[in-house]
N, C-alpha and C positions, 0 to 999 in steps of 0.2 A: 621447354615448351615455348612458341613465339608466343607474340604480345596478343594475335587475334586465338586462340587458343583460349588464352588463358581468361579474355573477356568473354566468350562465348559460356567458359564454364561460369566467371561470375553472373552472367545474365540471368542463365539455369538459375543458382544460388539465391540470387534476389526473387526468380518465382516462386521459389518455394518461399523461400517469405513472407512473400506477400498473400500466399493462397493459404499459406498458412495460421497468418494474421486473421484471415477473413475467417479460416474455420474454428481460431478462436471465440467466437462472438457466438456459438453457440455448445450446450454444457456434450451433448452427445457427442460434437465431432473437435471438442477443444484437447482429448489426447493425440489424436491423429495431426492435427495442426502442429502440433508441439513438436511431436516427432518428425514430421516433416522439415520443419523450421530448423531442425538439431541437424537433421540428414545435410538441410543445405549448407550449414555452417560445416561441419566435419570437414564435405566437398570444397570448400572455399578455404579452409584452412592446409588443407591437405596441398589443393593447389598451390597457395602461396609456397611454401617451404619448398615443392619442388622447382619452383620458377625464379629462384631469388636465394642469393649467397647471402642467408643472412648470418646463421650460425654453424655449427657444425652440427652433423646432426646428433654425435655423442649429448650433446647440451640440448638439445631439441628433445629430444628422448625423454633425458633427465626432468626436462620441464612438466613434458605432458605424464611425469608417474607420476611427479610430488603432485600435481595439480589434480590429477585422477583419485590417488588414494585422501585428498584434504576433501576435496568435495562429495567422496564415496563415503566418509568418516560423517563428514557433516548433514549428511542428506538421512543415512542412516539412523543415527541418534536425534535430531532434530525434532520435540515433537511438535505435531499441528497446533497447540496456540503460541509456537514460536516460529511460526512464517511468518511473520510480517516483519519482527525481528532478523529473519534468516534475508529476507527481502530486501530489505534498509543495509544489511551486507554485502548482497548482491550490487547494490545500486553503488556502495562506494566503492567498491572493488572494480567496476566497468568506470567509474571515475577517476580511479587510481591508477589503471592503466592506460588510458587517456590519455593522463598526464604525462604519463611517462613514453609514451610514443610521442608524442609533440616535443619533450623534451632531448630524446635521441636523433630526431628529422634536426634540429639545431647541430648538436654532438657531432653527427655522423656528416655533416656537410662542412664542419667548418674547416677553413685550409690560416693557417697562423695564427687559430684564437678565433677566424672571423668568421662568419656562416655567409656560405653564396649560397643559400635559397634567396628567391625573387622576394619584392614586399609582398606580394598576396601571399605567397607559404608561410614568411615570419608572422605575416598577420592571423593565418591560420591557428600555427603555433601558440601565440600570446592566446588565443581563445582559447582552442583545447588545451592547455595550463591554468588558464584564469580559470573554465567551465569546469575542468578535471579535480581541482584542488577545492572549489567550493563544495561540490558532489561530494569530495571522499569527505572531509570534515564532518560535511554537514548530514550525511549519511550514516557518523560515527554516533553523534548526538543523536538522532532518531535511533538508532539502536538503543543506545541507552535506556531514552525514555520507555521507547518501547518495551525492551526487556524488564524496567524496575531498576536498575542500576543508577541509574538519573530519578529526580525525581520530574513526574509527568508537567506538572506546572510549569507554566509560563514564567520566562525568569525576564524581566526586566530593568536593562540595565540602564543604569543615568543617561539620557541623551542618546540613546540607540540609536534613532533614526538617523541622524546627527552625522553620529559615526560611522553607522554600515555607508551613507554618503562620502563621506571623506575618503573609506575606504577603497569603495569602487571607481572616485574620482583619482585617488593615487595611481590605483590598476590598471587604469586606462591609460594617466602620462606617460607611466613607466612601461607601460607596452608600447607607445608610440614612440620613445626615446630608444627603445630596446628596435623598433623596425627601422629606425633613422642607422642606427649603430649598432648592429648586430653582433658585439661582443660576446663569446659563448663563456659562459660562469659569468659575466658582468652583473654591476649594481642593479641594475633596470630587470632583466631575470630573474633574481631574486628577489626583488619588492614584487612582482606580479606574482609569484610564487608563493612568498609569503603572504599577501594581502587577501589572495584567493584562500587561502588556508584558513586564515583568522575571521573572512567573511563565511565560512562553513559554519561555523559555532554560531558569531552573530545572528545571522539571518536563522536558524534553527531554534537559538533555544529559546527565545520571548514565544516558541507555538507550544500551545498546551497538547494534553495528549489526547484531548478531543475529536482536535484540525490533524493526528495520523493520519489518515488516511489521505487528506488533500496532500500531505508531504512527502506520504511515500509515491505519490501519481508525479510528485512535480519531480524529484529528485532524480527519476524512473527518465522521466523527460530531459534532464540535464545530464545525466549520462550517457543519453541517445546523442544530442547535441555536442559533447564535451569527443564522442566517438566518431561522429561525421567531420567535426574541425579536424580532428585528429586525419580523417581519411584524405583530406585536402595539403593537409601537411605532407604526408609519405606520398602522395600521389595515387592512392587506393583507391577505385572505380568503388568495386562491394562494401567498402568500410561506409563511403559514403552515403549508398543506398538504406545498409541496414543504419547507420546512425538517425539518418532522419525518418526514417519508418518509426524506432524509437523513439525519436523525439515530439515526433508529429502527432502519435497515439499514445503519448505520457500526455499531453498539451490539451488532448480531447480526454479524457482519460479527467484531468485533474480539472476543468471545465463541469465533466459531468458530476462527480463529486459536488463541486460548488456548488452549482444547481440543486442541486439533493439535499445541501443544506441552506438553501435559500440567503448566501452570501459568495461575497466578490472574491477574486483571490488577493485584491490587496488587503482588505478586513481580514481573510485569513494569517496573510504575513506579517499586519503589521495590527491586530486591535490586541492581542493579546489574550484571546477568548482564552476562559476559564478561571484568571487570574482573580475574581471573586465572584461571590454566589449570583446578587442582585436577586430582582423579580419581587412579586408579592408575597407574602407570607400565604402558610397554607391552612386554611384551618380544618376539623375535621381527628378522627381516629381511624386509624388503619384497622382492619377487623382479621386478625390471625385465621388459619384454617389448617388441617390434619391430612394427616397424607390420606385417610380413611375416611372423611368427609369428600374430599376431593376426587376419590376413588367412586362416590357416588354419586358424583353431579357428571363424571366423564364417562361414565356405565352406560345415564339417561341422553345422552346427548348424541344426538344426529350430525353435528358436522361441528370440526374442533379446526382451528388452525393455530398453529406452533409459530410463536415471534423469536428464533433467539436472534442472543445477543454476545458481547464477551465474556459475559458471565459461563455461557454453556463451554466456551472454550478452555477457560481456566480448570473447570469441573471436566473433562474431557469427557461430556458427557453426551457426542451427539451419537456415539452408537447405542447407549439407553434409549435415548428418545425417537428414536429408528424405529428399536424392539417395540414401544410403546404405540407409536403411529401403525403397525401393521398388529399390535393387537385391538386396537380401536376399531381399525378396516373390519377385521374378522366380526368383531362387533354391532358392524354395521354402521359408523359415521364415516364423512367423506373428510378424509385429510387433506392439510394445504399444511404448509410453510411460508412462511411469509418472511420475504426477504427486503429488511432496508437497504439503501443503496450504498449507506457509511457504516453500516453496523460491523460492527471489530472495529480492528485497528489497523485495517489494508483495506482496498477496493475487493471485494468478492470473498474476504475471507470466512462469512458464513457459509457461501457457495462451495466450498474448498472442504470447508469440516463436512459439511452435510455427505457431497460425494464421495467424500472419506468415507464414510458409516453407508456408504450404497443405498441412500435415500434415492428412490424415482428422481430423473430431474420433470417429470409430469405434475410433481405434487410443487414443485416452487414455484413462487409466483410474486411477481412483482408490487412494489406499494401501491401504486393505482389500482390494478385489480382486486389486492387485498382489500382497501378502501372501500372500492364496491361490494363485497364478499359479506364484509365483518357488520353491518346491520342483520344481515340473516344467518348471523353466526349464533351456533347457542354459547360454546366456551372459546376463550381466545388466551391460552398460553402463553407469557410470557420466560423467556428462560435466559433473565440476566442480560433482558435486554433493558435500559434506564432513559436517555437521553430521547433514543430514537421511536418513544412511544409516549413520551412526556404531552398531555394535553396544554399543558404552559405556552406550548412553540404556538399555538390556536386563539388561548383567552387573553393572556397574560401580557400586555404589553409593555411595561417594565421588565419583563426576562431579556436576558441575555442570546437566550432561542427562541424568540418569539417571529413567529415570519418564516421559521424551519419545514418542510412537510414534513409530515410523520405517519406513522403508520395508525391509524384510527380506533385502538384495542378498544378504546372504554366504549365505541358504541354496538362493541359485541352483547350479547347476553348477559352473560355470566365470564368474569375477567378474574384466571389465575396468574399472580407474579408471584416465581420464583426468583429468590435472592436470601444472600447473606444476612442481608438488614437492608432500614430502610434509607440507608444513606445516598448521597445524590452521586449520580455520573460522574464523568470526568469533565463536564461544562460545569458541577458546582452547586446546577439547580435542584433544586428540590422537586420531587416528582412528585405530580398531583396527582397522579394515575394511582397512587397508595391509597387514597382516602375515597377514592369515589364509592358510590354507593355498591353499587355491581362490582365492587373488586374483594379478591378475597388473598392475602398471602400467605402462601407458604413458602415460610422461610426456613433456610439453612440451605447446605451444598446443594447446589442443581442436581449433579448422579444421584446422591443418595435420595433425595425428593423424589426420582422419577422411577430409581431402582423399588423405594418402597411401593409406587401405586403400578407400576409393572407386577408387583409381587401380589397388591392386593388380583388383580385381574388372575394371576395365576391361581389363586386361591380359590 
C-alpha cells in the first residue's frame, strides 16, 4: 500500500474514534461507540502489518492467538467487582508496550551501537520510556491495592517527596545525556529505564484506596501519553492521534473525579488521604433494623432511591437489587439510583454493575439531581455505599472529607444502610450517616439483605 493510502485509511481509523469517544458519554449508545472504536483499531492494525516488513507474518499470527486466547480467558473469568482491577491491568499493559516500542525505534535504528534517529525522535523515545515505565509499575501497585493483594493504605515513605524529586530530576539528565549520545544499551538508557520503573511504585503507593479512582483516570492518561510519544518515535500518524485522545480524555476524566471530591490532584498525589481517621468524634447509637421491619417501611413507600456503593459490588448483588426495584415499580413507588461520581473503585464502576443486571439507564441519575430528589424522598437505600454519603464531608470540619460533595441520604425520609458493620470507608472516617435520627441499619451481606426483603414481597 503507498504512503497516501495507508493515511487515508488511518484518518477513517481516528473517526471512528473520535465518534466513538463522543458516543461513549452516553449509557444507551456507549456499546455501539465501543464497537465502533474496536472496528477502527482492527482496521488500523490490520493496515499496518500489511504496509510495513515488520515481522514475518508466521510470528504475527502467533502474536495475535496468545493475545486473543489471554484476553478471551481473562474477560471470561473476570468478575465485575474486579474491573477496576482488570482496568489497572489494562492500563499497565498499554504502558508496557509503550515502552517497548520507544525502546525498539532506538534498537532498530542504531548503525555500530549508535541510533540515527533525529534529537526529536530520541526525545520522543526517553518520554515514551520514562511515561511507559512509570504506567506499567505504577499500574502494577493499583492492581494490588485494588485487588487486596497490597494493603489499600497509604504507605509513606521517609522523605518521598524528596525522592520521587531526585528521581525525576536523574530521568531527565540521563535522558538528555542519552539524546546528546545516543548509545543503544548505554548507562543513560538504562537510568531512565530504571528511574521510570522505581518512580511507578513511588508515586502510587503513599495513595490510599480511597483516591482509586483519581488513579486509575490518571494512569489511563499516561498511557495515552506514554503511546502518543511512542507514535512520534516510529513515525505513526494513528498511534499519535489515538494516544492523545487517551491522554486528553484520562486528563478530563481524572479532573472530573477531583471535582467530585472536592480536592486538587496534587492533594490527591501527595496528602496521603486515608493514612489516619481524623474528624470529630461521633456520638449517638446506631438503631439495628430486620429484613421484615424493612419489608414494611418499603411496602408503605411511594418513591425509594437506591445509593450503592463497593459494598453492593463485593456482595455481587446488583442483579437482587434489580429484582427488587421492579418489585417496588409494580408496587407502585418511583425508582431512582443514584449514582456518586467516585463510588467503587474506577470512574463509572457502579454504572457498569447496574448495566450488568439491566437496570433502565432512565432510572440513574446523577448527585445533583439526586440532591434535589432525596427531600421528597420517603426511603433512601444505601447499599455499601460509606464515604460518598458520609454527612461529615457537610458539618464536620476537622474531617479529612469535609469540603467532599455527597450525595444527601440523610435528608431523605426514612434512611436504610446496608453493610457488614459499622466500620469507616476506605478515608478512615467514621460515618455519621449510622447514628442519625432517620437512619435505620441493616446489617450483614448486601445479596442476602436484599434476597431476604425480595422474599418477603414475594410472600
Amino acid at each position: 500500500m503507498n504512503q497516501v493510502a495507508i493515511n487515508l485509511v488511518y484518518i477513517a481509523s481516528a473517526a471512528c474514534f473520535i465518534l466513538g469517544l463522543k458516543m461513549l458519554g452516553r449509557p444507551e449508545s456507549a456499546p455501539r461507540g465501543n464497537l465502533l472504536s474496536a472496528v477502527g483499531m482492527a482496521v488500523a492494525v490490520v493496515v499496518t502489518l500489511l504496509s510495513r516488513d515488520i515481522l514475518t507474518f508466521e510470528w504475527i499470527a502467533a502474536g495475535v492467538a496468545l493475545g486473543s486466547i489471554i484476553g478471551a480467558v481473562a474477560a471470561r473469568r473476570v468478575q465485575m467487582t474486579a474491573m477496576p482491577e482488570m482496568v489497572a491491568l489494562f492500563n499497565g499493559s498499554g504502558g508496557a508496550a509503550s515502552l517497548l516500542v520507544g525502546w525498539s525505534a532506538v534498537a532498530g535504528t542504531s548503525v555500530a551501537g549508535i541510533s540515527t534517529l533525529p534529537a526529536f525522535g530520541l526525545s520522543t523515545v526517553v518520554a515514551s520510556v520514562l511515561i511507559g515505565g512509570l504506567t506499567t509499575t505504577g499500574s502494577l501497585i493499583a492492581y494490588g491495592k485494588l485487588s487486596g493483594r497490597m494493603n489499600s493504605a497509604p504507605v509513606q515513605l521517609p522523605g518521598q517527596a524528596f525522592l520521587n524529586i531526585l528521581l525525576v530530576a536523574g530521568a531527565l539528565a540521563a535522558g538528555v545525556m542519552f539524546v546528546l549520545d545516543p548509545v543503544v544499551g548505554g548507562l543513560p538508557f538504562w537510568v531512565v529505564l530504571g528511574t521510570a520503573l522505581v518512580l511507578g511504585v513511588t508515586t502510587v503507593i503513599p495513595i490510599g484506596g480511597a483516591d482509586m479512582p483519581v488513579v486509575i483516570a490518571l494512569l489511563n492518561s499516561y498511557s495515552g501519553l506514554a503511546a502518543s510519544a511512542a507514535g512520534f518515535a516510529i513515525n505513526n500518524l494513528l498511534l499519535i492521534v489515538a494516544g492523545a485522545l487517551v491522554g486528553a480524555s484520562g486528563i478530563i476524566l481524572t479532573d472530573i473525579m477531583c471535582r467530585a471530591m472536592n480536592r486538587s490532584l496534587g492533594n490527591v498525589l501527595f496528602s496521603g488521604f486515608g493514612s489516619t481517621s481524623g474528624g470529630t468524634a461521633v456520638e449517638g447509637e446506631a438503631r439495628p433494623v430486620s429484613a421484615e421491619d424493612t419489608f414494611l417501611m418499603l411496602e408503605a413507600a411511594t418513591s425509594v432511591v437506591f445509593i450503592p456503593g463497593y459494598g453492593m459490588a463485593v456482595a455481587q448483588a446488583q442483579h437482587v437489587v434489580r429484582e427488587l426495584a421492579e418489585v417496588l415499580e409494580k408496587n407502585g413507588a418511583e425508582v431512582k439510583f443514584a449514582i456518586h461520581p467516585v463510588a467503587g473503585r474506577m470512574p463509572g464502576h457502579m454504572n457498569v454493575l447496574l448495566a450488568e443486571a439491566n437496570v433502565p439507564y432512565d432510572q440513574l441519575i446523577d448527585m445533583e439531581d439526586a440532591n434535589q430528589m432525596l427531600p421528597r424522598t420517603d426511603m433512601a437505600v444505601v447499599i455499601g455505599a460509606n464515604d460518598v454519603v458520609n454527612p461529615a464531608a457537610r458539618e464536620d470540619e476537622a474531617s479529612p472529607i469535609y469540603g467532599m460533595p455527597i450525595i444527601n441520604v440523610d435528608h431523605a425520609r426514612t434512611v436504610i444502610v446496608m453493610k457488614r458493620s459499622l466500620g469507616a470507608g476506605f478515608s478512615g472516617v467514621q460515618n455519621r450517616l449510622f447514628f442519625a435520627e432517620n437512619t435505620r441499619m441493616l446489617l450483614g451481606d448486601a445479596k442476602a439483605s436484599l434476597s431476604a426483603l425480595l422474599g418477603e414481597f414475594k410472600d
